[in-house]
N, C-alpha and C positions, 0 to 999 in steps of 0.2 A: 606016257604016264599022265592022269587027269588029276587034279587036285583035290577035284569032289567039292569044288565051288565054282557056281556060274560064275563066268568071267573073270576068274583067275585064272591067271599060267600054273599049269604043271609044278611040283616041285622037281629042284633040278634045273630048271630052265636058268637060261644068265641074262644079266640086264645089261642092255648095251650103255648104261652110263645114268647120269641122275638132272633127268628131265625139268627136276626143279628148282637149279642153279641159275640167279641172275646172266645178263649178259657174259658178266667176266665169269663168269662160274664161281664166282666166290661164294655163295650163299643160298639159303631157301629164299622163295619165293611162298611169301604164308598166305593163307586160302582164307587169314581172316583167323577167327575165336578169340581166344584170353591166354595167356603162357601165365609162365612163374609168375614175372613183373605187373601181371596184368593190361597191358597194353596191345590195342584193337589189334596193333601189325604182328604183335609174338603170336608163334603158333602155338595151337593147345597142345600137340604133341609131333614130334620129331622123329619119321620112320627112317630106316635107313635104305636108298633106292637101288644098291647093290643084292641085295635079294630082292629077286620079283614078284614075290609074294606078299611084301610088307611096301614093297611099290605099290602096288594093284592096292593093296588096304588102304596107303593115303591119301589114292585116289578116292575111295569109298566114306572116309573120315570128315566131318566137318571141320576144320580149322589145324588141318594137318599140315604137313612140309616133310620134305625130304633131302635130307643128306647125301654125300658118298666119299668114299674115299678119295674119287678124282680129284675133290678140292684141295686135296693138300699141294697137288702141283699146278693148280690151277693159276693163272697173273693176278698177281693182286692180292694173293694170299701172301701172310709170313712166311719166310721162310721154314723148313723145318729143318732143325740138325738133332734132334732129338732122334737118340736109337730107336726106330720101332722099328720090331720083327714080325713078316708076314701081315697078309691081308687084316685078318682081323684085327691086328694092333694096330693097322690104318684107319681101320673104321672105326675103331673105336676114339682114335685120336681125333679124327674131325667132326666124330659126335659129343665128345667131353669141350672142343670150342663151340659149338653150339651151344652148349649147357650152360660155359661159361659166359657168353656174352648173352644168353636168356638169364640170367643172376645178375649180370650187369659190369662183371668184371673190364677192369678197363684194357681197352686193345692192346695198349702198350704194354701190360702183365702178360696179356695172353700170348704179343709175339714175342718177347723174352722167355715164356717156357719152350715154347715152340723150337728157340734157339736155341735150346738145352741152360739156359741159365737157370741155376736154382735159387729159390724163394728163402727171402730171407728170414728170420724169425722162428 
């Protein structure tokens, strides 16, 4: 099955993992641009590298980065004891820490949610 773009994978196809995790796999690896905070190392935008099609685009993007789920059990990451169900509430969860620490929130909030602690106020 062809995607109907040069040098994209197929849809359908699976990604064997998220090419743009630091050593420990904790994180992107940014290609460069501007994010939220505006700062040279945030990326401008955040793809997630568990679909292989929105992999291949980060690579195609100027100041892109890529996610995946593996980071949630990657060393070095917080733990999680927060209930998420199925894949996509993975992905979603270590793209919403993404988000959060392109915002600026601080680690220590984020590995408290992460723990299931809930936010006070």
């Amino acid at each position: 099955m062809d995607s109907g773009a040069e040098g994209l994978p197929a849809r359908g196809a699976r990604s064997a993992g998220c090419p743009d995790t630091d050593a420990r796999g904790a994180g992107p690896r940014a290609r460069g641009g501007r994010g939220v905070r505006g700062g040279a190392s945030t990326p401008a935008v955040r793809l997630c590298a568990d679909d292989p099609l929105l992999a291949a685009l980060a690579t195609e993007i100027a100041g892109a980065a890529t996610f995946s789920a593996a980071e949630l059990a990657a060393p070095g990451f917080p733990p999680v004891r927060r209930d998420v169900v199925g894949a996509s509430g993975q992905r979603a969860l270590a793209g919403a820490v993404h988000a959060a620490r392109a915002l600026g929130m601080p680690e220590a909030e984020i590995a408290a949610f992460l723990a299931g602690a809930e936010r006070a106020g």
